[in-house]
C-alpha positions as CSV (number, residue, x, y, z in Angstrom):
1,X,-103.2,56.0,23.7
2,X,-103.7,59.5,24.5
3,X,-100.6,61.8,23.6
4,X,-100.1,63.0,27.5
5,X,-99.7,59.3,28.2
6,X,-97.2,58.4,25.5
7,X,-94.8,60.9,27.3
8,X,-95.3,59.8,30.6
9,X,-92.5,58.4,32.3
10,X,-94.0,56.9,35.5
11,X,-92.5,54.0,37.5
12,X,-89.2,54.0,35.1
13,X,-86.1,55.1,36.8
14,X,-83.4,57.8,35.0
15,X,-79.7,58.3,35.2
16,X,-78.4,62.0,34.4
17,X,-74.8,62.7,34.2
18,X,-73.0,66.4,34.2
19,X,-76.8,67.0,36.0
20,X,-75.5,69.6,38.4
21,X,-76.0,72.9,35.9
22,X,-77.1,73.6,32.1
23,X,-78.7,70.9,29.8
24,X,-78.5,68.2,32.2
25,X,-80.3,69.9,35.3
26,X,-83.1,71.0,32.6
27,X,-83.7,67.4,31.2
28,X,-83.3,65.4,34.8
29,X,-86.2,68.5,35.7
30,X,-88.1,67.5,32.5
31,X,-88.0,63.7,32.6
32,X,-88.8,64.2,36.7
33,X,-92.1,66.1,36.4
34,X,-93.0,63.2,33.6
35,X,-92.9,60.7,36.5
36,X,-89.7,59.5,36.5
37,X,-87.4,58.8,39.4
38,X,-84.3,60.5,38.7
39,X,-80.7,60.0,39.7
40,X,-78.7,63.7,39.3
41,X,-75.2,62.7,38.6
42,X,-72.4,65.3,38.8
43,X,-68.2,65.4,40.0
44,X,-69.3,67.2,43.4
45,X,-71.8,65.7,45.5
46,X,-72.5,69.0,46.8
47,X,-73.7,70.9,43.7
48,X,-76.0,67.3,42.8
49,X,-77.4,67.4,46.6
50,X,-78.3,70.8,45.6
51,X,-79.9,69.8,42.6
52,X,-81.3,67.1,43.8
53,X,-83.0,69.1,46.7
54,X,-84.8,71.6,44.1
55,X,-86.5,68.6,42.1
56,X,-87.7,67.0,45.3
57,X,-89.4,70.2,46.6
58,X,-91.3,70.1,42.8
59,X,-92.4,66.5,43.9
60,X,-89.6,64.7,42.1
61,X,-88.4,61.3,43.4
62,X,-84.3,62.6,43.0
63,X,-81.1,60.9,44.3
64,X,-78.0,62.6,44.3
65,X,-74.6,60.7,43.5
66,X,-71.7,62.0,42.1
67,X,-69.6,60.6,39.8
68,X,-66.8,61.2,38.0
69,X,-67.3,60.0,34.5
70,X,-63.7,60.2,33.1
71,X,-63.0,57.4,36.1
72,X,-64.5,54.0,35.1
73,X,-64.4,53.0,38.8
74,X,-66.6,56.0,39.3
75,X,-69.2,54.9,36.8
76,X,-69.3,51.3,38.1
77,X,-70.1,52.8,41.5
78,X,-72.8,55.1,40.1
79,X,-74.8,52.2,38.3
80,X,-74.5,49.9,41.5
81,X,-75.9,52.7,44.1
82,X,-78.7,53.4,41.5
83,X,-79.4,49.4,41.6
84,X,-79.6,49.4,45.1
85,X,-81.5,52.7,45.5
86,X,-84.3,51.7,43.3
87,X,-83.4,48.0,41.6
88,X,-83.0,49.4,38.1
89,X,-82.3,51.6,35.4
90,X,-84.5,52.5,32.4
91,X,-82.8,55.9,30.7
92,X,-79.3,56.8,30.4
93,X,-78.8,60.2,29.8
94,X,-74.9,60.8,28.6
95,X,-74.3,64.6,29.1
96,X,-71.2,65.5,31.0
97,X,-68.4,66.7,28.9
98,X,-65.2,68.6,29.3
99,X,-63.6,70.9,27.0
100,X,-60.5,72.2,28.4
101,X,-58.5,73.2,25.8
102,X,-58.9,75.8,22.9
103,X,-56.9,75.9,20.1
104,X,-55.5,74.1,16.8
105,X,-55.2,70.7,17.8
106,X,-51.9,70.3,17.4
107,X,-50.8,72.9,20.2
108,X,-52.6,70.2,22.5
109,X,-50.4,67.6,24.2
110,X,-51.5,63.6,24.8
111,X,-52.9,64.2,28.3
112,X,-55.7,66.8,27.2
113,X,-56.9,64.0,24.4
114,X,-56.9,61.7,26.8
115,X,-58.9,63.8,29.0
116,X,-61.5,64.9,26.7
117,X,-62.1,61.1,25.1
118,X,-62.2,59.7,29.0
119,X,-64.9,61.7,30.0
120,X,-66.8,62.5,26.3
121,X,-66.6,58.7,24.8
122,X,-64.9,56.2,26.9
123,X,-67.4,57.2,30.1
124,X,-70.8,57.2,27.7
125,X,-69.2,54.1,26.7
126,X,-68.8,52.3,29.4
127,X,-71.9,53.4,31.7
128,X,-74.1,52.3,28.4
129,X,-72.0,49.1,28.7
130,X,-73.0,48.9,32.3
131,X,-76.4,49.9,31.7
132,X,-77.2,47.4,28.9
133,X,-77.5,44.2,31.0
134,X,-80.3,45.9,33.3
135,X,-82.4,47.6,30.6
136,X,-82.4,44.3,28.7
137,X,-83.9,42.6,32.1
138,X,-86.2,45.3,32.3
139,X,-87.4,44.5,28.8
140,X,-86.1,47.7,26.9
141,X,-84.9,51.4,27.8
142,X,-83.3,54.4,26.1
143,X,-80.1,55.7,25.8
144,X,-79.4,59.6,24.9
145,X,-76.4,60.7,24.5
146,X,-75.7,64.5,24.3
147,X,-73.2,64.8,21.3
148,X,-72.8,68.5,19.7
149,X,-73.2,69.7,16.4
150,X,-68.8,70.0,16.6
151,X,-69.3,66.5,16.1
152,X,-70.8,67.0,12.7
153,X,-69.0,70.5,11.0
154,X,-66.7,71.3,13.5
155,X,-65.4,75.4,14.2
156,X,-61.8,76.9,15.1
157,X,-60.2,75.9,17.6
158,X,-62.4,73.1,19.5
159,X,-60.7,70.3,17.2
160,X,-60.5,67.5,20.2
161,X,-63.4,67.9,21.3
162,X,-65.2,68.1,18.1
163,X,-63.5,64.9,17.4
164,X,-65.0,63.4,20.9
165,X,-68.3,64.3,19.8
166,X,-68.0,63.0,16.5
167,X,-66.7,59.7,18.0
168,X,-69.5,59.5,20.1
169,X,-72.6,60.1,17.3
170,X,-70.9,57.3,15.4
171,X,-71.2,55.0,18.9
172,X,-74.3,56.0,19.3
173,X,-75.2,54.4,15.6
174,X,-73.2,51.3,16.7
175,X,-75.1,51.0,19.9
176,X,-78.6,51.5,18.4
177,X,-78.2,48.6,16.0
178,X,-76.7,46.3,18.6
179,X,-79.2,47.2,21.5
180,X,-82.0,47.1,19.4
181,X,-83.1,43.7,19.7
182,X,-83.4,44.2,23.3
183,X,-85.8,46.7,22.8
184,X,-83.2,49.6,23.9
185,X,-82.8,52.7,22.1
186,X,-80.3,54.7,21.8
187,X,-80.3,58.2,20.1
188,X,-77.7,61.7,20.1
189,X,-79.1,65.0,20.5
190,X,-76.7,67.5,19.0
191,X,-77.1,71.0,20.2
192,X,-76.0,74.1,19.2
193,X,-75.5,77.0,20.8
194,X,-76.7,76.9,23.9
195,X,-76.2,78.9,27.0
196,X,-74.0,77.0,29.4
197,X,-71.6,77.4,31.2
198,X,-69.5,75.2,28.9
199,X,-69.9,78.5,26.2
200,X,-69.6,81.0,28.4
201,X,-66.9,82.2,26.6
202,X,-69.3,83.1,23.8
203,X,-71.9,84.9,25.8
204,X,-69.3,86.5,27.7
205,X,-68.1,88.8,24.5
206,X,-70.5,90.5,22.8
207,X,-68.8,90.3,19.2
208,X,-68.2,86.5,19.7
209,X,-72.1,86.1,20.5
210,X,-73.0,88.5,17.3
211,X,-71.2,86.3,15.4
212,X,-72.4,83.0,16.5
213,X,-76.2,84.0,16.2
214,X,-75.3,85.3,12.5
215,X,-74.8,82.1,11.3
216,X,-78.3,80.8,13.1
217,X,-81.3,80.8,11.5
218,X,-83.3,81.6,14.6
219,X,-81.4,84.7,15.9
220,X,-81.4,84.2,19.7
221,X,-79.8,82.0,22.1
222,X,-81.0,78.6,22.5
223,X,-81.2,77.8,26.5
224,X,-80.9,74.2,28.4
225,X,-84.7,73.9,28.0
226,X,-85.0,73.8,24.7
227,X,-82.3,70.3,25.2
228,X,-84.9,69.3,27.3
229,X,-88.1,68.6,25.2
230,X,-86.4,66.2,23.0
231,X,-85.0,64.3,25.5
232,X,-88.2,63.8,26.8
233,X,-89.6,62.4,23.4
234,X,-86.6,59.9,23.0
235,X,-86.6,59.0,26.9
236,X,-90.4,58.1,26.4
237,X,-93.1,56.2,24.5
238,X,-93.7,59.1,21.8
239,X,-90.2,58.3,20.9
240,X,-90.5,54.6,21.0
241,X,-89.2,54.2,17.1
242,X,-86.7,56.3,17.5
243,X,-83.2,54.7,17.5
244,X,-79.8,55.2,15.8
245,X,-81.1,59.0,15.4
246,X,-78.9,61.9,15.8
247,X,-81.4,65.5,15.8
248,X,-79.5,68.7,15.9
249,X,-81.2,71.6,17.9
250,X,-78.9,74.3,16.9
251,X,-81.2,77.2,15.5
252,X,-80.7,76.3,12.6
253,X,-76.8,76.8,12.5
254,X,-76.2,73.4,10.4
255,X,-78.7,74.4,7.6
């Protein structure tokens, strides 16, 4: 098979959650001009419609639907209108997160924990819960979930969430080995630095920023796109022994 054609993604259907802005608009663009028909999942069904609009004026097959993720009802919702819209699902694509706290952990109360783990573990969770039954019908697919490299060394003051993100490489590990015999597989990416609007309080002060990119390897910022080529290799057949893998694209920061 010719290399082209191992990352071709035509006739499979993807699922991108926190798709509105950032990483997840660049990969549902990416795995969209590979052929895929792509669902662009957000909280506001106005910013995914918007989304959604763009990728269909590059010639993308894109649906809109928001969801909540932190709300299970939401998720159940999500997978059912996808089911109906085009009778399955073949990539799960786990982005959205929240982060709305900053500070030593134990300045946070209950509700903020609860907050974070809802929507950065318990709603991967679940729509991969949802997801598995189809995929296995479908005879495979691939889930990705965006994890961070917090979840592996994590820095001041981003303690919960680092925790969320640790919690959910570990699922991912756990998934990939019980998945695998039905020919699903599921893998983290764990970026770095990149610029979001979930670290715009980084690019925002110049000293901050300086100090980030000293501790990087490569000394720029990293943007959504560069989230977006390895999500392509583990949504498609040039990734098709890739499971249980957790690849940090940080600049080198974790070196």
């Amino acid at each position: 098979m010719e290399v082209a054609q191992k990352f071709n993604l035509s006739g499979k259907v993807a699922v991108i959650t926190g798709a509105s802005k950032g990483i997840g608009e660049a990969i549902g663009l990416a795995l969209g001009k590979a052929g895929a028909k792509v669902v662009v999942s957000s909280r506001k069904q106005e910013a995914v419609e918007e989304v959604a609009q763009v990728f269909r004026q590059a010639g993308i097959d894109a649906q809109a639907i928001a969801c909540n993720t932190g709300q299970m009802e939401d998720n159940e919702r999500l997978v059912k209108q996808v089911v109906e819209l085009y009778g399955g699902i073949d990539i799960l694509v786990n982005n959205a997160a929240t982060n709305p706290i900053y500070g030593p952990i134990f300045e946070a109360d209950v509700k903020a924990l609860d907050k974070i783990m809802d929507v950065n573990l318990k709603g991967p969770f679940y729509l991969a819960k949802l997801c598995y039954p189809i995929m296995k019908q479908r005879g495979g697919g691939a889930v990705i979930n965006i994890a961070s490299i917090e979840g592996i060394k994590p820095s001041e003051n981003l303690g919960i969430y680092s925790i969320s993100k640790a919690a959910l490489i570990m699922m991912t590990k756990v998934m990939a080995n019980e998945m695998g015999k039905a020919n699903i597989r599921v893998n983290a990416i764990c970026p770095g630095y990149i610029k979001t609007k979930l670290s715009e309080m980084v690019w925002n002060n110049q000293e901050m920023l300086d100090g980030v990119l000293s501790q990087q390897s490569i000394r720029h910022e990293g943007q959504p796109d560069d989230i977006a080529g390895i999500a392509l290799l583990l949504a498609s057949g040039a990734g098709a022994f890739f499971t249980g893998s957790v690849v940090t694209v940080d600049g080198g920061m974790t070196v």
